[in-house]
C-alpha positions as CSV (number, residue, x, y, z in Angstrom):
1,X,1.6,-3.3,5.7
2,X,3.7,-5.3,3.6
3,X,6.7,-5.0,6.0
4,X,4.2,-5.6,8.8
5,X,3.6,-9.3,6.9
6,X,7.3,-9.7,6.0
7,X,8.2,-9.3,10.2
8,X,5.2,-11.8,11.2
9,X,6.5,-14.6,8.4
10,X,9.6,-14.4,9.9
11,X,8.6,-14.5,13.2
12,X,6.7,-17.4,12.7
13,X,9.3,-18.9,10.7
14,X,11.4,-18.7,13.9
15,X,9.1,-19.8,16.4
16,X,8.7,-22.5,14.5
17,X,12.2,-23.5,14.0
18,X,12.1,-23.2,17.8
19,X,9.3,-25.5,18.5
20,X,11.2,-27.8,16.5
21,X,14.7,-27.9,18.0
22,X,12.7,-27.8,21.6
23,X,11.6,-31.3,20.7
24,X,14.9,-32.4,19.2
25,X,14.4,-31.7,15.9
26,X,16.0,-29.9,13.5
27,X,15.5,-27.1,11.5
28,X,16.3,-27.6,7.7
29,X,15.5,-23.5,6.1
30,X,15.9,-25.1,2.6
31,X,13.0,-27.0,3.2
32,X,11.1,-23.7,3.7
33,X,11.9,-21.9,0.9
34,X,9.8,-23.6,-1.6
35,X,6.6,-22.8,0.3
36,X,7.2,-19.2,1.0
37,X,8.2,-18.7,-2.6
38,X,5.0,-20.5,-3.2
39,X,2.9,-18.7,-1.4
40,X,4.6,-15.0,-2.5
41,X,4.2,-16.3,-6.1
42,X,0.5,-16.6,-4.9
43,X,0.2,-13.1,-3.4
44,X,1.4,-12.1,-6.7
45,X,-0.6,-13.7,-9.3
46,X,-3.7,-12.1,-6.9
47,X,-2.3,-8.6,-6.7
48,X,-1.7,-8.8,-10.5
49,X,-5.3,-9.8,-11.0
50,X,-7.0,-7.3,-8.6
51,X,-4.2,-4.4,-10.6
52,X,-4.7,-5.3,-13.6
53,X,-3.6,-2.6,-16.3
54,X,-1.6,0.7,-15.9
55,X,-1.9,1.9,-12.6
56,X,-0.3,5.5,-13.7
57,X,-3.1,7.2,-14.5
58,X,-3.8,6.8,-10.2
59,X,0.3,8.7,-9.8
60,X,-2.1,11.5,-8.2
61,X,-3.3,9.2,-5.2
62,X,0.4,8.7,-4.3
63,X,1.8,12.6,-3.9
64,X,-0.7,14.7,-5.3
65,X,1.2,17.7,-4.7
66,X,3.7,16.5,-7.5
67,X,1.3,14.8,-10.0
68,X,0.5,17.2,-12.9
69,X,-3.1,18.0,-13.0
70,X,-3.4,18.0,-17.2
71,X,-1.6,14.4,-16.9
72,X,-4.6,12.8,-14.9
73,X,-7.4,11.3,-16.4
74,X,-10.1,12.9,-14.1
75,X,-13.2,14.6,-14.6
76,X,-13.2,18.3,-14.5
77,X,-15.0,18.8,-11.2
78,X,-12.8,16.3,-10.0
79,X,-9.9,18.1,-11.2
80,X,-11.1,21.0,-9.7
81,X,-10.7,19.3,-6.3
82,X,-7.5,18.2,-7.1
83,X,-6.1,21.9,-7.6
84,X,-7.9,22.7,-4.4
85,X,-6.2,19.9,-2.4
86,X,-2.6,21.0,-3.8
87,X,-2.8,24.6,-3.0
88,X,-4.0,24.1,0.4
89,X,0.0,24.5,2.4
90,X,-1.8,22.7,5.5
91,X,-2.2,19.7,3.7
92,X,0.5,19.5,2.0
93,X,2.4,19.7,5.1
94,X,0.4,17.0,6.6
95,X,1.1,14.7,3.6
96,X,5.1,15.3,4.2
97,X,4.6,13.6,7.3
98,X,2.3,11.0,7.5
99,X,2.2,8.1,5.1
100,X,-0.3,8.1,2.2
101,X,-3.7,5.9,4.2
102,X,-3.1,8.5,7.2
103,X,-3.4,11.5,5.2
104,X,-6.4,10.4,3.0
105,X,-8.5,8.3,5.7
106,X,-9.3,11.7,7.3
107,X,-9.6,13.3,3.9
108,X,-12.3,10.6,3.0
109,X,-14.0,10.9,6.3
110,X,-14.6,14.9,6.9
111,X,-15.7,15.3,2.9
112,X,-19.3,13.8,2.2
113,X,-19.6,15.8,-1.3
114,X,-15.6,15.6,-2.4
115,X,-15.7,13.2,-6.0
116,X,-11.9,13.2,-5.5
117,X,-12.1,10.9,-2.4
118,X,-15.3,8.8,-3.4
């Protein structure tokens, strides 16, 4: 997603460096660069807001086939889950190739009573 945001920036960075030289103009970059690091110092200050803290305890979300169950600071049913999810060779297969929202969307979806995905 991030990538995705960088790609669109740029492209409208270029279109409008285009629009500009169409008309005559010209197209100082250094007069950009203060707004986009503007803006990104923006998108940070929000992101360190809304993740605020130590985000390791949540290693688990990101390859729970690595992440040492005792290490996490879950419930016990929840841990349960957790052992479940990494001895299942089906899904660990499917996490190896699909990036992290396409292999727990599903997840999420086809378990109403899982606490691990709530």
């Amino acid at each position: 997603m991030v990538n995705r945001a960088i790609s669109y920036l740029f492209y409208f960075i270029f279109c409008y460096a285009g629009f500009v030289q169409d008309y005559g103009g010209t197209v100082d970059f250094n007069d950009l660069k203060a707004p986009i690091a503007e803006h990104v110092t923006g998108l940070k200050e929000q992101l360190c807001v809304y993740f605020q803290g130590d985000c390791s305890s949540l290693a688990w979300v990101r390859d729970p086939f690595v992440t040492s169950v005792g290490s996490t600071s879950l419930s016990g049913e929840v841990e349960e889950q957790l052992i479940e999810l990494k001895c299942d060779n089906r899904l660990k297969q499917r996490f190896g190739t699909c990036s992290p929202p396409d292999f727990w969307l599903p997840l999420h979806k086809n378990s109403q009573s899982s606490l691990l995905l709530q």
